[in-house]
C-alpha positions in Angstrom: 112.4 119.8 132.5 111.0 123.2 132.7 106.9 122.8 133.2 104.8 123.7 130.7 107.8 122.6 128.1 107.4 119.4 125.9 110.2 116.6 126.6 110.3 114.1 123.5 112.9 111.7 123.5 114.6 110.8 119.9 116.3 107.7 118.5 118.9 108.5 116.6 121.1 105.4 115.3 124.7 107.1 114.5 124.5 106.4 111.2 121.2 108.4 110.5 121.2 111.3 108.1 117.9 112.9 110.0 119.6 114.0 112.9 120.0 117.4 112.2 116.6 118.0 110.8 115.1 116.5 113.6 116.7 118.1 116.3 116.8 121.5 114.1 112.3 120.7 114.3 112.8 120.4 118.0 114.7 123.4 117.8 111.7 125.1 116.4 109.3 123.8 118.4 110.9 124.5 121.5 110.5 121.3 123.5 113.6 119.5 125.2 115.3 116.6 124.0 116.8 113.6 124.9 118.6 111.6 122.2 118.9 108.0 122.8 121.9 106.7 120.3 124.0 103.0 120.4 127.1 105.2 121.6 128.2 107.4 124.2 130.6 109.2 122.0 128.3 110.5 119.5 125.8 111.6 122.0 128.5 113.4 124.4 129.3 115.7 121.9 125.8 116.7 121.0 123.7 116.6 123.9 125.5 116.6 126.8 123.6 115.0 130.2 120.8 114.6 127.6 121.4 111.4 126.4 120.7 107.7 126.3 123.1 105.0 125.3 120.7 102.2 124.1 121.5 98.9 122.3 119.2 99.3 119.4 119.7 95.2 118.9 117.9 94.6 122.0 114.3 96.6 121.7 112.8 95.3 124.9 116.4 96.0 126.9 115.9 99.5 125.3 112.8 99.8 126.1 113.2 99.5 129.4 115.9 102.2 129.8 113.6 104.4 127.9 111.3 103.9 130.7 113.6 103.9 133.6 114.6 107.5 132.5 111.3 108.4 132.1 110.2 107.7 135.7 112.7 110.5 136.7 112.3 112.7 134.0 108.9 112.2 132.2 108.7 112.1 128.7 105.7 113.4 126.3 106.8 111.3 123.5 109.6 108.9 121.9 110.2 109.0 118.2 112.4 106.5 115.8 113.6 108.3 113.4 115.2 105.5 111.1 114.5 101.7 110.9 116.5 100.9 114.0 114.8 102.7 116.5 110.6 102.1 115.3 110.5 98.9 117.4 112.1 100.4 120.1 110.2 103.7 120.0 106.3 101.4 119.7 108.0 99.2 122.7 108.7 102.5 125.1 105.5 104.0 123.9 103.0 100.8 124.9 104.9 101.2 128.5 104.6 104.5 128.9 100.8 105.1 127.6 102.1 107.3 125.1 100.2 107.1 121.4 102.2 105.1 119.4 101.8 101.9 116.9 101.3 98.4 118.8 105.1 96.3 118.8 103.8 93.2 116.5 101.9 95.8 113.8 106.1 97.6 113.7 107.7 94.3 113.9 106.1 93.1 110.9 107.0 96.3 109.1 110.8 94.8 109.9 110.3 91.8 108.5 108.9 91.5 105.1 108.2 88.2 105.4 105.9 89.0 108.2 104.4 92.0 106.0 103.5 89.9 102.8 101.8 87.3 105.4 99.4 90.2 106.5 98.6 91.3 103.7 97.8 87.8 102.2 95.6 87.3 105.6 93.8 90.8 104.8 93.0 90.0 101.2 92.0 87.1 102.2 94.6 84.6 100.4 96.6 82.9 103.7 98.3 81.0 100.7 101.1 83.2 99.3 101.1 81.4 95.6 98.5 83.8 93.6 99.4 86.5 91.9 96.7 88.6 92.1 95.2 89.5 95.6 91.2 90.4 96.4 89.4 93.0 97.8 90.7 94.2 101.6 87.3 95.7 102.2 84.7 97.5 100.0 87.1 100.7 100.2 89.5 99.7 97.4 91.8 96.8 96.1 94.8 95.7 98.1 97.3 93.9 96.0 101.1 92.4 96.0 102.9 90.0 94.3 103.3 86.7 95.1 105.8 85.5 97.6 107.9 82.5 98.9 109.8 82.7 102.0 113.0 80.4 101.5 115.2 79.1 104.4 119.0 78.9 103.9 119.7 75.9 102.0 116.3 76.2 100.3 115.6 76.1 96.6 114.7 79.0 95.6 114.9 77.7 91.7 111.4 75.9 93.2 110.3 78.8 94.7 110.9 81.0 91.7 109.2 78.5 89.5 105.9 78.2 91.7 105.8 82.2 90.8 106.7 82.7 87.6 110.1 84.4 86.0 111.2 87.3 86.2 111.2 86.9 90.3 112.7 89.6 92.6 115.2 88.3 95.5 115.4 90.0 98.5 116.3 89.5 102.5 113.1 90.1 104.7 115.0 92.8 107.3 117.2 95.5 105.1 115.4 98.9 103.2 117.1 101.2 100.9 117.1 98.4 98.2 119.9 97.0 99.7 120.1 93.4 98.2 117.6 93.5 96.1 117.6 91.6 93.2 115.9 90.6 90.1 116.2 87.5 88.4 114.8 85.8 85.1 116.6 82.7 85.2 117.4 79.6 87.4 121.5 80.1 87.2 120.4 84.1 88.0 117.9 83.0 90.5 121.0 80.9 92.5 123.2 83.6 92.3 121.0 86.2 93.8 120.2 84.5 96.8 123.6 83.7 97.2 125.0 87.3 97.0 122.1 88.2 99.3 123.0 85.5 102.1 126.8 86.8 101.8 125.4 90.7 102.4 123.5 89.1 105.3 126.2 87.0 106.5 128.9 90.5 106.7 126.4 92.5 108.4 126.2 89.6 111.5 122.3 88.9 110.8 121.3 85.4 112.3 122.4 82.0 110.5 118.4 81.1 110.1 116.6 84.3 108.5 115.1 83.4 105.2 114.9 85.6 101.9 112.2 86.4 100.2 111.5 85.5 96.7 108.2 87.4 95.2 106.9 88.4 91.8 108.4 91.1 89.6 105.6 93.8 88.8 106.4 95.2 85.6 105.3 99.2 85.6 105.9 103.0 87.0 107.2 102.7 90.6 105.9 105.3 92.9 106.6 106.6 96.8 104.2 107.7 99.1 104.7 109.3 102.3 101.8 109.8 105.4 100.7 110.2 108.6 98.4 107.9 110.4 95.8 109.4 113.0 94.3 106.9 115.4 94.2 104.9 112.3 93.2 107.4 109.5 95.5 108.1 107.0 96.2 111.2 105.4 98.5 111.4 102.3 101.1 114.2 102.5 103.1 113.5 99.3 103.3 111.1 96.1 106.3 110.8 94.6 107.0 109.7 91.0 109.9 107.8 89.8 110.5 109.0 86.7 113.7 106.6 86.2 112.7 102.9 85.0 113.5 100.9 88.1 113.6 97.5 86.1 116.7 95.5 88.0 118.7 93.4 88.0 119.4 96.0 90.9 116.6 98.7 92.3 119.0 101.9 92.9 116.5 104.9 93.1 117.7 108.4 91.8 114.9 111.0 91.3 111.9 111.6 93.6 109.4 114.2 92.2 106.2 115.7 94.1 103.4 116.3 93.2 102.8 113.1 91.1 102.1 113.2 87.8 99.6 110.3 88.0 96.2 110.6 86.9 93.7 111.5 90.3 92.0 108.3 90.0 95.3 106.7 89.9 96.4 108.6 92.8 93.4 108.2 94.8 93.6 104.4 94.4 96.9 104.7 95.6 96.2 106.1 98.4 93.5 103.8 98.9 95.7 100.5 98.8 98.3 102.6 101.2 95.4 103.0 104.1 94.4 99.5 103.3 97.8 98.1 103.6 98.2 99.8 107.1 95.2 98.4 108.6 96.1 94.9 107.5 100.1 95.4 109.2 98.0 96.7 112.1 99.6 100.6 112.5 97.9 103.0 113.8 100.1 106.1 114.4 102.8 108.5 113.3 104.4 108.7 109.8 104.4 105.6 107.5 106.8 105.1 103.6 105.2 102.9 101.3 106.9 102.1 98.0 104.7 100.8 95.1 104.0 99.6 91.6 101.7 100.8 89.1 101.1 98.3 86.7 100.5 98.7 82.6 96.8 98.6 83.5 97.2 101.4 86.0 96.9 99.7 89.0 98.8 100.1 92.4 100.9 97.1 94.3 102.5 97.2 97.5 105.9 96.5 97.4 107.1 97.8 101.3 105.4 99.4 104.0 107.5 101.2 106.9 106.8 102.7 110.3 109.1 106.0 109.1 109.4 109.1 107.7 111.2 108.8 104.0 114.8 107.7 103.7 117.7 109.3 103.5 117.7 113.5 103.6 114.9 112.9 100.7 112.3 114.6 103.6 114.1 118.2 102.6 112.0 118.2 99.8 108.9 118.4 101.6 107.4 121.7 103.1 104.0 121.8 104.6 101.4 125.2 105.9 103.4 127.9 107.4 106.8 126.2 105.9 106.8 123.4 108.4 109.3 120.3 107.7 108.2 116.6 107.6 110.3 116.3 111.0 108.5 118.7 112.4 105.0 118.1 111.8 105.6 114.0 113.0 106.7 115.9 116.2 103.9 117.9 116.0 101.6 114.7 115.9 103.8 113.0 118.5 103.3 115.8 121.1 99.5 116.1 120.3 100.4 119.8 118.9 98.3 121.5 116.4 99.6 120.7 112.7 98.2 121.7 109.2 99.3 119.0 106.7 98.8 120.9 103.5 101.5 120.4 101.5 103.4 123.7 99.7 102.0 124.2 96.3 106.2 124.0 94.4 106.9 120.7 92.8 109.8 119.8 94.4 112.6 116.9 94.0 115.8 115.2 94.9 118.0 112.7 93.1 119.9 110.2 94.9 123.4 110.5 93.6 124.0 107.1 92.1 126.9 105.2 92.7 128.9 103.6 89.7 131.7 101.8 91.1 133.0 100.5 94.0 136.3 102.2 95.4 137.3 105.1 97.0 136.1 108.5 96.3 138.4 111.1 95.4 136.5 114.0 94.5 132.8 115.2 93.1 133.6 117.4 90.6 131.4 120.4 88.6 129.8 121.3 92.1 129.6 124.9 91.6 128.0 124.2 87.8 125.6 121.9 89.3 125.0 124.3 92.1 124.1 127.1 89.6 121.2 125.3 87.8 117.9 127.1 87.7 115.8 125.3 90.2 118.2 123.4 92.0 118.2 124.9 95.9 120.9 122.6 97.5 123.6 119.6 96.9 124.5 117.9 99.7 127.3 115.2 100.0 127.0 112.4 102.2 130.7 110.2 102.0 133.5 112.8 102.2 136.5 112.2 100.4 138.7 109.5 100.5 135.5 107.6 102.3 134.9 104.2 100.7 132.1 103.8 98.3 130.2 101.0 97.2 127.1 100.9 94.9 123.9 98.6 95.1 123.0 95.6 96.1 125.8 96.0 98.7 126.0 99.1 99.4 124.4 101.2 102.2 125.3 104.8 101.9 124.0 107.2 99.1 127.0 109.7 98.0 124.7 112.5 98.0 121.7 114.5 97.4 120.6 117.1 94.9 117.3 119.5 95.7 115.1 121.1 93.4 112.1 123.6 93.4 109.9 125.0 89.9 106.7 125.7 89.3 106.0 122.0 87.5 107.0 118.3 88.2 108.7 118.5 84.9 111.0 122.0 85.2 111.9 119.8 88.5 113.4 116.9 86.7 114.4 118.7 84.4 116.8 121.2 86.7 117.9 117.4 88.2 118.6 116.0 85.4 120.7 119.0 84.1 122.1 119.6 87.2 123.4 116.1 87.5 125.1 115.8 83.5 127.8 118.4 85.7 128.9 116.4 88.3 132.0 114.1 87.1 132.2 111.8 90.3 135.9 110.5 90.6 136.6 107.1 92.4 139.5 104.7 92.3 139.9 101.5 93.3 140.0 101.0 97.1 143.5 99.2 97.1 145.0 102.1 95.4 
């Protein structure tokens, strides 16, 4: 390492899609890099001698590579960039002495199970039945829906019951919306957590982790993305989700920014996002939160993560001097000066939905799309002939469409109308 230069070490699982934005931030910033992956080959190609191989299974066993490396070549900071790699990254950071969010306050945003119990503790409900929360402290209202945590070979037709249909069905450990599930019946109920277990069962998860059975919160769903400051929050970007997310299955599509919320609304928002972070215990760094707003206007937390936003969804997001979500939570990581003001352009992006499962041929209308007014980039994730596979199974988006206007609404619009070109072509995977 060069003295005086910066040396942060990122997490990069090889699946990610933030690679390339974080290292391009790193770029930009002009500290070195070490990228700690799961496999040599990925990290050979890209950064040489300055790599980790890591098994992001095994956070403590990472952890303590993170640390062997850095007592011969200190590091300034060590970032997860994805869900696989924030345990690791608060692990390496409490043995280091680096700021970073304490292990058990990330560990619960892994589990939701763990989450929906600290919020219950906060509100002051240990007893998961009620559907409506209380007060988390004289600052605002913290509320979620009721919960049951039900064991394999549980019956979740009870647990369903105790809350009251509709019910959402979900495993504790994956994001995206993957297996995620609503239900308004007891056959429905049955089937859900069975289709769950069996996505659980072909990823390898353990025999004995639960599902989570909670309330369904009828309303406006809404994102919110942050950045936590020895505690203090500070609320870069709401998103609206102008598409009614109702079930049986949760797949998201458009993301628009600013919000088109009224300011009480949004400042209550904000209000139950701080207060949910201080009950999960996180301190530091950039935090997703994904909530409902109900008939009556108010906000419920439905997830909570340690992370930037999913997906290549950060492009949206430009910040004082054009600086990118990636490299203002660098910024913060490194202790550098930062300006969090967001751009004053609505922006968006829609999350190319997936219709059937198969094989994808081609995306067709690019160009068209391309050629919108307002739209400033589609990018396709699965190339073709990769396989495809919609929600609650599926893992991958197929792609992403940008935006920029003057208003929240020419945004959707230009997504919208940009999207009614694409003709996505899939067969059937046997053929």
């Amino acid at each position: 390492m060069i003295p005086g230069v910066a040396r942060v070490l990122l997490l990069l699982p090889t699946g990610t899609y933030k690679a390339p934005d974080f290292l391009e931030a790193a770029r930009r910033l002009d500290v070195d890099v070490v990228v700690a992956s799961e496999t040599a080959q990925t990290l050979a190609g890209a950064m040489g001698d300055r790599a980790l191989v890591v098994d992001l299974a095994d956070p403590e066993a990472s952890a303590a590579a993170i640390s062997a490396l850095a007592a011969r070549h200190p590091l300034d900071a060590v970032v997860g960039v994805d869900d696989q790699g924030v345990m690791i990254a608060a692990l390496a950071g409490k043995h280091l002495g680096l700021p970073a969010n304490p292990p058990e306050a990330v560990a619960r945003t892994r589990n939701k199970a763990a989450m929906r119990a600290a919020l219950a503790e906060a509100d002051g409900s240990r007893h998961p039945g009620p559907p409506a929360t209380g007060t988390s402290d004289a600052a605002g209202i913290l509320r979620q829906p009721a919960f049951r945590v039900v064991s394999r070979g549980g019956d979740v037709v009870a647990a369903a019951e105790a809350i009251g249909w509709p019910v959402v069905v979900k495993p504790v450990s994956l994001s995206a919306s993957r297996g995620v599930i609503r239900a308004d019946d007891p056959a429905a109920a049955e089937a859900a957590a069975a289709r769950v277990w069996a996505i659980l069962d072909e990823d390898c998860h353990p025999d004995d982790e639960p599902i989570l059975v909670e309330a369904y919160v009828p309303g406006e769903e809404v994102a919110v993305e942050g950045l936590l400051r020895e505690g203090r929050l500070e609320v870069l970007a709401v998103f609206d989700k102008p598409d009614p997310l109702t079930g049986p299955y949760f797949e998201e599509t458009i993301y628009v920014t600013p919000s088109r919320l009224p300011e009480p609304v949004q400042a209550e928002i904000a209000r139950s996002v701080a207060g949910a972070a201080r009950a999960i215990g996180l301190t530091e760094g950039p935090v997703h939160a994904e909530l409902r707003i109900d008939p009556e206007g108010r906000p419920w937390i439905l997830e909570l993560a340690a992370r930037t936003i999913g997906g290549l969804c950060a492009r949206t997001l430009r910040f004082a001097a054009g600086v990118t979500l990636e490299e203002l939570v660098l910024r913060h990581a490194l202790s550098l000066p930062l300006d969090a003001r967001r751009e004053t352009m609505a922006a968006g992006v829609m999350m190319l939905p997936i219709a059937s499962p198969g094989r994808l041929v081609a995306v067709h209308g690019q160009d068209e799309a391309r050629a919108v007014p307002g739209i400033t980039a589609l990018d396709l994730s699965i190339p073709p002939g990769g396989e495809v596979r919609p929600l609650p199974e599926g893992d991958r988006y197929l792609g992403f469409l940008f935006a920029r206007a003057p208003t929240p609404a020419a945004v959707e619009e230009a997504l919208r109308s940009a999207h009614s070109h694409l003709e996505v072509e899939i067969v059937p995977a046997t053929a």
